[in-house]
Every structure is written in structure tokens, then in C-alpha cells.
N, C-alpha and C positions, 0 to 999 in steps of 0.2 A: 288759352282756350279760344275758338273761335266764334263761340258766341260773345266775347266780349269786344271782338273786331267791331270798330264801328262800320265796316260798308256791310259787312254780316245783318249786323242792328237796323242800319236804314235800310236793306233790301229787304228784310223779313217784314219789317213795318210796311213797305211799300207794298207789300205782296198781300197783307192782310185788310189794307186800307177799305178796301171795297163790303169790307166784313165788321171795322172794329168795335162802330158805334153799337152793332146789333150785338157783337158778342159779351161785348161790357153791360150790356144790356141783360142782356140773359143770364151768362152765366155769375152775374151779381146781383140776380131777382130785381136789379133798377136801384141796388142799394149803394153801388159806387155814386150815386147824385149826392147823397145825404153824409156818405164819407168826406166827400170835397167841400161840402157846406161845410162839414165841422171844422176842415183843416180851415181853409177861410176865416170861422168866426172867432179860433184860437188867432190866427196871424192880425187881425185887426187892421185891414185897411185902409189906408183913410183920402176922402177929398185932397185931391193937389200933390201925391204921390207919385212918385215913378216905379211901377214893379214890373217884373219878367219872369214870366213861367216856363220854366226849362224843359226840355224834352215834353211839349205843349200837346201832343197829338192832335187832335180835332179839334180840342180848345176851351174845353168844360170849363178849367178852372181861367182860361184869360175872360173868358164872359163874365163869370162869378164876380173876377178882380175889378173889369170894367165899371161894372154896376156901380163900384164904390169907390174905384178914386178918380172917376170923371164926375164933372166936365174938365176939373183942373188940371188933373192930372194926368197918365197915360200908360199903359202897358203895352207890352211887345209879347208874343208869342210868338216863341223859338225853336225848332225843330230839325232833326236830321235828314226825315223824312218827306222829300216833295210831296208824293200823292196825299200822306195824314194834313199837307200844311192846306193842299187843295180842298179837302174838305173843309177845312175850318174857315177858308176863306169865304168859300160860298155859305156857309152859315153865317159871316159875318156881312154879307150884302144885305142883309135885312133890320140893322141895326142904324141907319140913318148916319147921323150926323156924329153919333157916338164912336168914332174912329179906333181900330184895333192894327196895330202894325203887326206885321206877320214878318220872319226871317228864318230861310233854310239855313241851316248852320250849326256845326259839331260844339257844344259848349264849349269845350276846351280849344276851341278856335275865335273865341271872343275876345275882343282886346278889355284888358282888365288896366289900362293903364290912366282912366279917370274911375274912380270907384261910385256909381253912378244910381243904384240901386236902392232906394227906401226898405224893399223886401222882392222875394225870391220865391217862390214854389214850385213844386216837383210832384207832378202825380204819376207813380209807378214810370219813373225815372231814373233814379238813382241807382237801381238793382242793375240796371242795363248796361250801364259807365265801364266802358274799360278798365277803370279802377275806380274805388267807390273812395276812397281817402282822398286821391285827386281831383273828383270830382267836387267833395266836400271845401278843399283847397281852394277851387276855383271861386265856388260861391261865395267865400269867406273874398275872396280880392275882389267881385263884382259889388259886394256890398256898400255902404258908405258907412260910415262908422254908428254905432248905433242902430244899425240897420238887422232887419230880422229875418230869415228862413224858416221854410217848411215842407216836410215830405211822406207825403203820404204810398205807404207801398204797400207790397205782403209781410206778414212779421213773417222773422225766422223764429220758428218755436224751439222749446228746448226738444234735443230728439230722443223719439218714443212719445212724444208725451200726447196728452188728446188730440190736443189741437194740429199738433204736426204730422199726426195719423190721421185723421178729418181730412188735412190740406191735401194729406199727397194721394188718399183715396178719390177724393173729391175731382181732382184734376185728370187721375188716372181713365178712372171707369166713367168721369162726364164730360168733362172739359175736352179732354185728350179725342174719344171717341166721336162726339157731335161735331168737333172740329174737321175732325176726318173727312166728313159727310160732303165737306165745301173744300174738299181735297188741301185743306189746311193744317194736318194733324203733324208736320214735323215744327210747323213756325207756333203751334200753343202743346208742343212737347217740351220745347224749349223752359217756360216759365218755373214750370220744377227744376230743371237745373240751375236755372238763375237764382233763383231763392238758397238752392245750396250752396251758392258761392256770396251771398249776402250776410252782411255782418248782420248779429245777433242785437237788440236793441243797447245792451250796455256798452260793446264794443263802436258801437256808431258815437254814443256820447264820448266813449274814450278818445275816439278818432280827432272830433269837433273841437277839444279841449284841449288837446295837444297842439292843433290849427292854428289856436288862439281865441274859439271864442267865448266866451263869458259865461251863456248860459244853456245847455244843451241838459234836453228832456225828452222823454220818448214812452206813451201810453200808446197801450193794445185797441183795439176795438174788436165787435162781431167773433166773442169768445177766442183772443188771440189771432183770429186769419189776417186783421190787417193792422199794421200801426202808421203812428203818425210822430216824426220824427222834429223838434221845432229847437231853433237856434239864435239866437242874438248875440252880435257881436259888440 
């Protein structure tokens, strides 16, 4: 499928950069901030940690991470995306001495050969992945042992059911059209189709378990539209 192409993924990001802060804005009433808090206050970061937030976008959640495992510690935000990494950058010029490493780069082009990782997070990430089992894979080798993951994305609903008639109305007749408006309406047509090729929240625990790791959970939020997927290995 070509929307799972990664230069597909970074050009379409790249295209919408100048738009995405506004639109996660919008079309999440501002409630993607409060979703990233909760994945955060489940994953438990701590002083003196190493973490890495994968497909980073602008960088909600490497600020989020920063807050709490410096001074000692440090985080990287990762992205495929040049212009999404640009913004994040200049939002992190105002953060002083509090140092955030930024890297353009396809996760699956990360060397996994020191497992170097306290913890991991993914916000509205993992749906993207070329493959979502290999993606999962990867994490599971970035990690250090005992080490924890977390991903926050769209649930896939059961189909027909409320919430999956919500979602796809929702995006159809608001998302879809507004989008239009800023001649963006094939790169946020896209997100429904991504959610259809997203494993279901039991099949992701199946996924993680079979990887290898230990403890794989996955709760809804916002009456099914989003979950939050968390792992320890």
C-alpha cells in the first residue's frame, strides 16, 4: 500500500508541517495535550533516564519527557520528517539549558545494536509504520531490559459499532472537508485509511507478546476514538 511507503509518510508530513500544530489543535478541541499527559503519567519517567520519542512530530511529548528525566537525564526526538523536526527545533530554542537532541531519521534505520533505551513513546506513530509488528520489534531491541513503551494513537473500533461510526463520520464530513480549505484534504483523507490497516487493541497485545515482551495493555480513551497502547519488557 502506498501510504505505508516511508517517503509517502515523510513527504505527506512534510507537506502538512506548516498546518499540523493548528490542526491537532482543532480538530482535537486541544484535547490531544491531556491525551499525551495521560500516556506520560502511565509510562513514569524518571530523573536520570534515557528516553526516545519515535515519529516525534513537533515534539509535544519530547517536552512532556524533558520536564522529567532532566537535568540527569536526556531524551532524543526522532522523526522522518525534516520540516515536522524544524518546528520542534525552534520551539525548543526557548527552553535554555534544558538540552533536547533532535534526529531526522526512519526508526527502522536506528541501530539497535547497544539496547540503550529506559523508555520509548509514540504519539500517533505507530499506525504509520510500514509495518506495525516490525515496528513494535524494533522498540522491543531499542529498549534495555526492563525497559518500558507507550503509544498513543486512534483506536480501531469494533466495525459498525458507535464509536467507529463517530470516527469515520467525524473525519469524513469535518476533518476531511476543513482540511480541503488549506488544499490539504488528500494528506488528512489518508488517516481513515491508516486506522483501517491498524491492528485492533487485542491483536497489538498479541503482536508485543509474541516479540517477547512481558507486559502488553491497551485502554480506550474519549469513548473509544483514542487508545493508549503500553509495554515492558
Amino acid at each position: 500500500m502506498i501510504y505505508k511507503n516511508s517517503k509517502y509518510i515523510s513527504n505527506l508530513f512534510n507537506k502538512v508541517s506548516y498546518k499540523y500544530d493548528f490542526f491537532n489543535n482543532l480538530f482535537s478541541l486541544g484535547l490531544h495535550y491531556l491525551w499525551k499527559r495521560k500516556l506520560i503519567s502511565l509510562l513514569k519517567p524518571k530523573n536520570g533516564e534515557e528516553w526516545a520519542d519515535l515519529c516525534c512530530g513537533t515534539g509535544d511529548m519530547t517536552f512532556l519527557l524533558n520536564e522529567l528525566v532532566t537535568p540527569k537525564g536526556k531524551v532524543i526526538g526522532i522523526d522522518i520528517s525534516e520540516k515536522l523536526l524544524k518546528v520542534a527545533q525552534k520551539r525548543s530554542n526557548n527552553l535554555g539549558d534544558k538540552i533536547i537532541y533532535w534526529k531526522k531519521k526512519d526508526i527502522f534505520d536506528l541501530d539497535t545494536n547497544s539496547r540503550k533505551f529506559d523508555g520509548i513513546c509514540m504519539s500517533y506513530g505507530l499506525r504509520n509504520l510500514r509495518n506495525v509488528e516490525e515496528g513494535i520489534q524494533k522498540v522491543f531491541l531499542l529498549l534495555k531490559d526492563n525497559g518500558r513503551a507507550g503509544f498513543l494513537d486512534f483506536n480501531h473500533s469494533k466495525e459498525n459499532s458507535l464509536s467507529s461510526i463517530f470516527q469515520k463520520l467525524y473525519l469524513r464530513f469535518i476533518v476531511v472537508p476543513i482540511s480541503g480549505l488549506f488544499n490539504l484534504r488528500e494528506e488528512y483523507s489518508y488517516i481513515e485509511k491508516s486506522i483501517e490497516g491498524y491492528p485492533k487493541g487485542a491483536k497489538l497485545i498479541y503482536l508485543a507478546k509474541k516479540i517477547g515482551f512481558r507486559e502488553a495493555k491497551y485502554i480506550t480513551l474519549f469513548g473509544k476514538q483514542m487508545g493508549i497502547f503500553l509495554l515492558k519488557k
